[in-house]
C-alpha positions as CSV (number, residue, x, y, z in Angstrom):
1,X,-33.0,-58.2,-5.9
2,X,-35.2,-54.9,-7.0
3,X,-36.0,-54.6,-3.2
4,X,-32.7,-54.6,-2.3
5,X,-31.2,-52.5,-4.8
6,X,-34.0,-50.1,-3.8
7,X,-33.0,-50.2,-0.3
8,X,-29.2,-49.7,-1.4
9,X,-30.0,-46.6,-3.5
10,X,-32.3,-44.9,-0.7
11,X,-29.3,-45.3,1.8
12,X,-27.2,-43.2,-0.6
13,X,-29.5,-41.1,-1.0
14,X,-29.3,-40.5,3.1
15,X,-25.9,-40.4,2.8
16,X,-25.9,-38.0,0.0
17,X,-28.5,-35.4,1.9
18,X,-26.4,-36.1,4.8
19,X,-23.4,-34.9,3.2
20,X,-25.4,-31.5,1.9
21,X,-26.6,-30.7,5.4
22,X,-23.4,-31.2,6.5
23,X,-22.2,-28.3,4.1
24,X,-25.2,-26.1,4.6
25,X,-24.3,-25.9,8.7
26,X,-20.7,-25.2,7.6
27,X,-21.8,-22.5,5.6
28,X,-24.5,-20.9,7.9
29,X,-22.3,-21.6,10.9
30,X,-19.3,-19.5,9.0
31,X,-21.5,-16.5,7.8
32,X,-20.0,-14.3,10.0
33,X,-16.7,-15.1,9.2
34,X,-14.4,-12.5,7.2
35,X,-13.3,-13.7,3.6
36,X,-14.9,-17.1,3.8
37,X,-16.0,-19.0,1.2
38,X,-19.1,-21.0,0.9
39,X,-19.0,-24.8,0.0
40,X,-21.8,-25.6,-2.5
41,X,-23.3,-29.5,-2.6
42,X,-23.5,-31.2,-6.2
43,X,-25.0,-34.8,-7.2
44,X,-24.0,-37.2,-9.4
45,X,-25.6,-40.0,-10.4
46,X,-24.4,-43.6,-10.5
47,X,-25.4,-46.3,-12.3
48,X,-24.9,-50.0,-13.3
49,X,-23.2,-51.3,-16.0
50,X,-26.0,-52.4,-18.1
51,X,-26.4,-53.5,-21.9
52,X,-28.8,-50.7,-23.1
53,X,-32.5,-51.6,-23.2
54,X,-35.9,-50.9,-22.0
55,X,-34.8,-52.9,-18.4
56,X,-32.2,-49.7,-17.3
57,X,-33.1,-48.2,-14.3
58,X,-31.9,-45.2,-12.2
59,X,-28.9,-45.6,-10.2
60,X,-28.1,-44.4,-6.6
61,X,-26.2,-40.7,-6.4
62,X,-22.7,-39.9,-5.0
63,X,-22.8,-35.8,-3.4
64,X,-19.6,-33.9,-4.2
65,X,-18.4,-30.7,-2.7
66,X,-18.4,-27.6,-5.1
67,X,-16.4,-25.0,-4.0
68,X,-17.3,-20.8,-4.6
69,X,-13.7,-19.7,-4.4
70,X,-14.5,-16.8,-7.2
71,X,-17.7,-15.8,-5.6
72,X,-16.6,-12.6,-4.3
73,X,-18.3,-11.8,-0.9
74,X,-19.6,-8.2,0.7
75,X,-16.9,-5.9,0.8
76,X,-17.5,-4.2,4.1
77,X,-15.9,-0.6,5.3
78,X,-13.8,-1.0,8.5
79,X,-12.3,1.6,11.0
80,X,-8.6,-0.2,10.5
81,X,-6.3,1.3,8.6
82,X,-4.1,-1.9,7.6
83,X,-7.7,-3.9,7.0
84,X,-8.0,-4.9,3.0
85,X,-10.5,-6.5,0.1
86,X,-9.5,-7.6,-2.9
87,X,-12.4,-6.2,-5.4
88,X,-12.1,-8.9,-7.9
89,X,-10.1,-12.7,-8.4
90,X,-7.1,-13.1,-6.2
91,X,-5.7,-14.2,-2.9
92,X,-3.1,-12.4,-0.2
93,X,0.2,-14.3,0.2
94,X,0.3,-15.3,3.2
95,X,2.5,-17.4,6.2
96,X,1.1,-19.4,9.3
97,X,2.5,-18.3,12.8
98,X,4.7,-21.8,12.8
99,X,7.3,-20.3,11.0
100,X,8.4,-18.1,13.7
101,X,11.7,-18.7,14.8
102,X,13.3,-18.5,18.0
103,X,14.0,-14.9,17.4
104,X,10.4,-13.7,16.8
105,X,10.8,-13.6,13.2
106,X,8.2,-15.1,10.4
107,X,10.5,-17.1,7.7
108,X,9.5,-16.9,4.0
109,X,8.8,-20.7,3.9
110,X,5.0,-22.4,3.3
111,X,3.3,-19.7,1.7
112,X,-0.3,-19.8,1.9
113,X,-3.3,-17.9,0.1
114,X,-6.4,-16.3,1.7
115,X,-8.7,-13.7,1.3
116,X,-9.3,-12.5,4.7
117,X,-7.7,-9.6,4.7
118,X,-8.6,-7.9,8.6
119,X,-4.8,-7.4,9.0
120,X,-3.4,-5.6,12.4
121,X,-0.2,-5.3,13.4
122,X,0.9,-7.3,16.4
123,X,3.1,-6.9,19.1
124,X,6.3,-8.0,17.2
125,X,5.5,-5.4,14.4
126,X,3.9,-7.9,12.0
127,X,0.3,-8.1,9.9
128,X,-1.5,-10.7,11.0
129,X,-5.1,-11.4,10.3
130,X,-7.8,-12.8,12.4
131,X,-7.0,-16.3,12.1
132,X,-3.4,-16.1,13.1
133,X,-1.6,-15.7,9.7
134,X,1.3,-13.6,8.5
135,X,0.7,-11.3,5.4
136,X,4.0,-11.6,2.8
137,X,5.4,-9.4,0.4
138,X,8.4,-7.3,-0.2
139,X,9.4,-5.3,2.9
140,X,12.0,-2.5,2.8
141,X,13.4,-0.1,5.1
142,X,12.4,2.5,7.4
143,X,14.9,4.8,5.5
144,X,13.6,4.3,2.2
145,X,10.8,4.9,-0.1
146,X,8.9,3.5,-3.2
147,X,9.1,-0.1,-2.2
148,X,9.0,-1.9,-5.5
149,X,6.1,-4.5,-5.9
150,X,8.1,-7.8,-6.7
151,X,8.8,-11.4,-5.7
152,X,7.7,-12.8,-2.5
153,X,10.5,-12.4,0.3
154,X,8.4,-12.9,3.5
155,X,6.6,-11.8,6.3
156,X,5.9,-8.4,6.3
157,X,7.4,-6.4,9.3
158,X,6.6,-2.8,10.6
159,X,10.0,-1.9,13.1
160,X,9.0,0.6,15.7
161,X,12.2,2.1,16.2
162,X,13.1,5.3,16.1
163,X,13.3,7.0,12.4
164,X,16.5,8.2,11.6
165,X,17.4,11.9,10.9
166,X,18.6,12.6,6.9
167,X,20.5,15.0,6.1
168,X,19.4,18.2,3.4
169,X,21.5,16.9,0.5
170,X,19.0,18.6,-2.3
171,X,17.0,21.0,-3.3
172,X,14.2,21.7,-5.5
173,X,13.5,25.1,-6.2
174,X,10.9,26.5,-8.8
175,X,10.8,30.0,-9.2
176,X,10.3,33.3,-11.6
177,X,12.2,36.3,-10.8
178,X,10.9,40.1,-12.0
179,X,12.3,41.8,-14.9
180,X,12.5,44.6,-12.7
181,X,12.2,43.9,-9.3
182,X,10.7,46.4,-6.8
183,X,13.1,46.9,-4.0
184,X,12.7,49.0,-0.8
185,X,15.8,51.1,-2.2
186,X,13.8,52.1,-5.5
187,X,15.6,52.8,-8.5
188,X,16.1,50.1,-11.5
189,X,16.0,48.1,-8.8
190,X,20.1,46.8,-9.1
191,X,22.2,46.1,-6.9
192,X,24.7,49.1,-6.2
193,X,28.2,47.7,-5.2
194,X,29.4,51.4,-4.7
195,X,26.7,51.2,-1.8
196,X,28.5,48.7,0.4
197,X,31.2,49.0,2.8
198,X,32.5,45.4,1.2
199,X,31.5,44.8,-1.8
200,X,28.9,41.5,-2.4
201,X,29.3,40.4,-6.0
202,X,33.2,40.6,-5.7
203,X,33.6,39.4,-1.8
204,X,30.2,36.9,-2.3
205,X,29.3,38.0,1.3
206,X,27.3,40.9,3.3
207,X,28.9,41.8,6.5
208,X,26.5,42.6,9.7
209,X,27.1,46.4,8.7
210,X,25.5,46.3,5.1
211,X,22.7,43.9,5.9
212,X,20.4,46.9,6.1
213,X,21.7,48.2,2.2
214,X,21.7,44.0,1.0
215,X,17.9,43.3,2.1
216,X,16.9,47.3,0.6
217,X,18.6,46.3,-2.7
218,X,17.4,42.7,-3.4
219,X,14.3,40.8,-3.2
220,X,13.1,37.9,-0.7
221,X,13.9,34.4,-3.0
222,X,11.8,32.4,-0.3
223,X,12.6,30.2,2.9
224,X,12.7,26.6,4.1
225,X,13.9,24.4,6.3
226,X,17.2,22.1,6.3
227,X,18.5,19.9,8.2
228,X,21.8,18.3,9.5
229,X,22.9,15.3,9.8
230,X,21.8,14.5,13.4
231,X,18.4,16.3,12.3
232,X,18.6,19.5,13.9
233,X,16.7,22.0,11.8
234,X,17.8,25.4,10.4
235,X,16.2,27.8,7.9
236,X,17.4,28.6,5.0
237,X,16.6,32.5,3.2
238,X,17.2,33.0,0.2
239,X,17.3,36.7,-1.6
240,X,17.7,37.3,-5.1
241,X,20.0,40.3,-6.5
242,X,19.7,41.9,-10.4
243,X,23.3,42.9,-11.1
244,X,22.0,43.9,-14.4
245,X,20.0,43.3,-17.7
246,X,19.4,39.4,-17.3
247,X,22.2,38.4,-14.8
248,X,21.1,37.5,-11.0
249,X,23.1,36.6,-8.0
250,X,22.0,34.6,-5.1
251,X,22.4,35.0,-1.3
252,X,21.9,32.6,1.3
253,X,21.7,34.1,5.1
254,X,24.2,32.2,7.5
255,X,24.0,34.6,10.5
256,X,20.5,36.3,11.4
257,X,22.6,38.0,14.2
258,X,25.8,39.1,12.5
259,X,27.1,43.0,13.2
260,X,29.6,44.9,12.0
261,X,32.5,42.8,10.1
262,X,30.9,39.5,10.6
263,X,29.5,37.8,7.6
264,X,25.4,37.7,7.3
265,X,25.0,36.7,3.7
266,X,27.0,33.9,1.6
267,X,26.2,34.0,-2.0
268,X,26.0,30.6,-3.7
269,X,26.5,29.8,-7.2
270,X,27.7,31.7,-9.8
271,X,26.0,34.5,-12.0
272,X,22.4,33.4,-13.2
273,X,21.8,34.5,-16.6
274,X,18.8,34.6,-18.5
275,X,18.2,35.8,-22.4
276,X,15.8,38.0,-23.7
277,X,13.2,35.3,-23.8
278,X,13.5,34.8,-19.9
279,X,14.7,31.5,-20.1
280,X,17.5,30.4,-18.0
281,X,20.9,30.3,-20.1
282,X,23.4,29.4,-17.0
283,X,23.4,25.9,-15.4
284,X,20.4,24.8,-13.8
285,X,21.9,23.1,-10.6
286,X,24.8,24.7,-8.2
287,X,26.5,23.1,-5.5
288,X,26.0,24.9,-2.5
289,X,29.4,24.2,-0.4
290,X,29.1,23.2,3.6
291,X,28.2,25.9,5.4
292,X,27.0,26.8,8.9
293,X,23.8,28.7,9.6
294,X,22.5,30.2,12.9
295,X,25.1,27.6,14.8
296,X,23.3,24.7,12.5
297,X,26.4,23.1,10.8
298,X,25.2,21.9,7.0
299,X,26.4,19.7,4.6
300,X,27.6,20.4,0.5
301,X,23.6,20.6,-1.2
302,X,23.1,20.4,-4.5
303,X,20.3,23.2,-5.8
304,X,18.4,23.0,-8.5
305,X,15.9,24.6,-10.7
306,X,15.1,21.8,-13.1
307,X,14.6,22.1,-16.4
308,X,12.2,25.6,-17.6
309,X,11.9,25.9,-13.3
310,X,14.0,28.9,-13.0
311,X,12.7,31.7,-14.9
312,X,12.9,35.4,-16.0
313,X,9.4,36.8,-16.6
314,X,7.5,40.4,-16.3
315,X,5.3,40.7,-13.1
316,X,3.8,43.6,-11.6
317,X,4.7,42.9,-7.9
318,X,8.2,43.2,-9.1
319,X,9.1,40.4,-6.7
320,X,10.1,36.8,-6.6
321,X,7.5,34.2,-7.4
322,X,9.1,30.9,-6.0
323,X,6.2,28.4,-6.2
324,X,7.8,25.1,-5.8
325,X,11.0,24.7,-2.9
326,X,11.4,20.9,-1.4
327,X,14.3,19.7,0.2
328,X,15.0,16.1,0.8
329,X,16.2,16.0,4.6
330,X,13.9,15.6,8.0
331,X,14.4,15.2,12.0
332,X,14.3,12.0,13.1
333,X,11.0,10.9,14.2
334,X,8.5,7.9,15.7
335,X,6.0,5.7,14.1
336,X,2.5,7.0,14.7
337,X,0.3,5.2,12.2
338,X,0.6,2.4,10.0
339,X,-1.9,1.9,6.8
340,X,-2.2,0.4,3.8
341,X,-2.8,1.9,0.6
342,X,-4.8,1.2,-2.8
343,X,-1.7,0.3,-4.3
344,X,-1.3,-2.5,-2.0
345,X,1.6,-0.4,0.2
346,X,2.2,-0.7,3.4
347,X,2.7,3.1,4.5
348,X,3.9,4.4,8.0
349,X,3.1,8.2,9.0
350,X,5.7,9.4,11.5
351,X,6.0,12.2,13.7
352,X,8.0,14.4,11.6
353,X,5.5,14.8,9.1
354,X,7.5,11.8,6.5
355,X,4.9,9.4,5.3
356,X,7.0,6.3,4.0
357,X,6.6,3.4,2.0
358,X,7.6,0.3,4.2
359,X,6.7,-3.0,2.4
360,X,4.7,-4.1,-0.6
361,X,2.0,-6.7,-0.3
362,X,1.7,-9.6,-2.3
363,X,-1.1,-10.4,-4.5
364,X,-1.2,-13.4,-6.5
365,X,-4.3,-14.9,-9.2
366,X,-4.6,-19.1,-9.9
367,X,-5.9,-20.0,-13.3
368,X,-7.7,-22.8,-11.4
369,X,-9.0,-21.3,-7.9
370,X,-11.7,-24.2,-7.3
371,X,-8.8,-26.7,-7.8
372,X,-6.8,-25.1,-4.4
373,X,-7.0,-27.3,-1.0
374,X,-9.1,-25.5,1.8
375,X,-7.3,-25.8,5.1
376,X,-8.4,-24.3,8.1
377,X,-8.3,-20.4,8.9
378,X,-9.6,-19.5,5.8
379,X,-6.3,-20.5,3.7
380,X,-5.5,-22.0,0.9
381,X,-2.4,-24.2,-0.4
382,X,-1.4,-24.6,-4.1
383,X,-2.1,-27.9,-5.6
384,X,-1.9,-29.4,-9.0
385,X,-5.3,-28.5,-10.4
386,X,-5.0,-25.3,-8.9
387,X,-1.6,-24.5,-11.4
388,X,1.1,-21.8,-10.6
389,X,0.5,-18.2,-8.6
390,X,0.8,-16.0,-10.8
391,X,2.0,-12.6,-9.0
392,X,0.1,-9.4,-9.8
393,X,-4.0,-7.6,-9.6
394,X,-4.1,-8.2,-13.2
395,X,-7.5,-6.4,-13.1
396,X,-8.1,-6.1,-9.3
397,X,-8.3,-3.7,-7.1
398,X,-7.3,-3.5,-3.7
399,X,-9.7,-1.5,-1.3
400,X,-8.5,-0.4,1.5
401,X,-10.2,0.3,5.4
402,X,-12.1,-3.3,4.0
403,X,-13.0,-6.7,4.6
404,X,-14.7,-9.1,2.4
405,X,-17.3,-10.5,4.2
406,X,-18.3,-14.4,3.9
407,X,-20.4,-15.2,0.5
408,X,-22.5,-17.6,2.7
409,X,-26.7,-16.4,2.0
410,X,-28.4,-17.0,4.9
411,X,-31.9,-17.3,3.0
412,X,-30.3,-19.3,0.3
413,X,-28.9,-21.5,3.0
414,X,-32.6,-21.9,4.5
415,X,-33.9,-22.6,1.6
416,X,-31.7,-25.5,0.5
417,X,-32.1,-26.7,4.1
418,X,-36.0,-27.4,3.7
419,X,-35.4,-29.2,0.5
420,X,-32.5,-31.0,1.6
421,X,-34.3,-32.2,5.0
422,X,-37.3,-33.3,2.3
423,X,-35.1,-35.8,-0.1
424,X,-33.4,-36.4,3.1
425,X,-37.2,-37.4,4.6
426,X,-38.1,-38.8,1.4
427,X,-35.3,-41.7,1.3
428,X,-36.2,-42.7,4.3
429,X,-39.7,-43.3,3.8
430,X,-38.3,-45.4,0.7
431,X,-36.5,-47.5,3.3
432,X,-39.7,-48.0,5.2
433,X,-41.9,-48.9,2.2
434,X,-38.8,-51.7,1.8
435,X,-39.3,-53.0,4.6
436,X,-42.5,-53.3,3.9
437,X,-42.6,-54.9,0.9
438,X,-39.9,-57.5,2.2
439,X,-42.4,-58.4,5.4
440,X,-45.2,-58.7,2.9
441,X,-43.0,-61.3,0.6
442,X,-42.1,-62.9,4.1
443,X,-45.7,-63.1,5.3
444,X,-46.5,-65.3,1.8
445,X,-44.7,-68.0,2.9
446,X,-46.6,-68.2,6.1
């Protein structure tokens, strides 16, 4: 039966070189194709189940696919600014286009695992890649920052609607006033209450008929913008006054226009008191109470100079050095970009000038990536031998404006082609020489 056997083994060898080309013409047909990963051919041999001695012979082969899920490919720049590459093991979570509802939205349900990361948002205001799948994480709210990376919740969404106005509810204000500020007035540079028609420190406001004595006898504290509630924008100026050695008042303008009896200034806070060190000794945050400036009504705002922010030092210009003043409220505004950054956030730029943090993508590692089930599209499903995501870079990096291109090497490819077409070629010219043999043994007994 040696014939026969030999026969038997050359057909599995056709089979087996059958199989490889088969996985080569994948591979070379899919080299163009962002985050794939190449399927390698192994052989194993099989053999009969023979006492050991000098009459073993080789066995036929069986060819087994061996996948390159932790061969990273190329990562290429791209011009899209919600495109990603993972530099490094790991997968994007994501959801296939089934699980949209009636409603248009992408439930949390069969989550899948990929590397192709050329993610653009689609009309509905979701990321989805090139072959049609959702990208997952934690999504948040247009109104709210510093999405937290965390478990999966579901598809990611990007709403195009309008963001809302906030409201100036705090300031942040960083500044170091003279010892002896230079006024226009000259002097020791104090305020002079004896100067005013209504006195400021007592009253806490400057009338329209001693703005001209107020701005000669204090110094300019800085100016920025607030807003209220429904986002309109006013501008807040602040002046500084030195009642005396160490003590300051401050003054908030709420009428650019005011004359005569009508109120100009509004002084906020109590007295600011500093020791001989120049460090602040009175509290560090004051409730500025509602107030209405230039016709821009304003809610209570809390100011504050932080700790060591507000401070009491010599300078020659004898005037205020305010080097730090945010406030936390904006105009409402529209969605003009979307991106996503190194940190694996999903970032929207809006009109206003707010740059918020909308979502937080998903990354997730397997202990065993060759042991996941390739599915079309690129994807992945979690099996046994694959184990548990585990969520987190741990290591990775995400790059952004990227795609991984395919691991596939064309040459390499080639190359195992030619040798796979010659055992391929070489098998069957076992089969002929058979054949052969057989017609020979049949042409004896004739």
């Amino acid at each position: 039966m040696g014939i026969f056997s030999a026969m038997n083994t050359a057909v599995s060898g056709i089979d087996a070189q059958s199989f490889a080309l088969e996985n080569i013409s994948g591979n070379i047909a899919n080299s163009q194709t962002i985050g794939y990963k190449r399927i390698d051919t192994s052989f194993v041999d099989l053999l009969r189940d023979t006492p050991l001695s000098s009459a073993t012979i080789a066995g036929s082969v069986l060819a087994r696919s061996q996948s390159t899920n932790t061969v990273q490919g190329t990562i290429s720049k791209s011009a899209i600014n919600t495109n990603i590459a993972l530099d490094g093991p790991g997968y994007f979570v994501v959801g296939p286009g089934a699980d949209i509802d009636t409603n248009g939205v992408v439930s949390s349900s069969g989550d899948l695992y990929t590397r192709r990361g050329d993610f653009t948002l689609d009309a509905n205001g979701y990321l989805v890649n090139g072959a049609g799948f959702y990208l997952k994480g934690t999504t948040g709210t247009t109104a709210t920052s510093g999405i937290a990376a965390g478990a999966i919740s579901g598809a990611i969404h990007v709403s195009s609607d309008q963001l809302a106005a906030k409201a100036t509810t705090t300031i942040d204000y960083r500044a170091n006033l003279p010892s002896i500020p230079v006024t226009a007035a000259g002097g020791n540079g104090l305020m002079n209450p004896a100067d005013f028609t209504t006195d400021p420190i007592a009253s806490g406001t400057v009338t329209g008929a001693d703005v001209a004595t107020f701005v000669a006898e204090t110094v300019p504290g800085g100016t920025m913008p607030v807003y209220a509630a429904d986002g309109t924008a006013a501008t807040l100026n602040l002046r500084w006054g030195k009642l005396s050695n160490g003590t300051w008042a401050a003054f908030v303008q709420t009428d650019s226009t005011a004359t005569g009896a009508a109120v100009s200034w509004q002084r906020v806070g109590g007295d600011f008191t500093f020791n001989g060190s120049g460090q602040l000794t009175s509290a560090n945050t004051i409730n500025i109470p509602a107030m209405t400036i230039d016709g821009v009504a304003l809610g209570p705002i809390s100011f504050s100079t932080g700790t060591n922010g507000l401070t009491q030092y010599n300078d020659s210009s004898g005037q205020v050095n305010a080097n730090l003043t945010l406030q936390d409220g904006y105009a409402s505004g529209q969605l003009l970009k979307v991106s996503i950054n190194d940190a694996g956030q999903v970032v929207g730029n809006y009109s206003n000038g707010k740059v918020l943090t909308l979502a937080q993508i998903s990354v997730v590692q397997f202990n065993g990536d060759d042991g996941l089930q390739r599915l079309d599209g690129g994807v992945y499903a979690q099996t046994l031998e694959s184990g548990q995501p585990l969520v987190g870079l741990a290591g990775s990096k995400l790059v952004t404006s990227s795609v991984e291109t395919s691991n596939t090497d064309i040459s390499s490819e080639f190359s195992k082609m030619i040798v796979t077409q010659q055992a391929y070629s070489a098998n069957t010219k076992i089969l002929s020489t058979a054949q052969q043999m057989l017609q020979d043994v049949l042409n004896i007994v004739r």
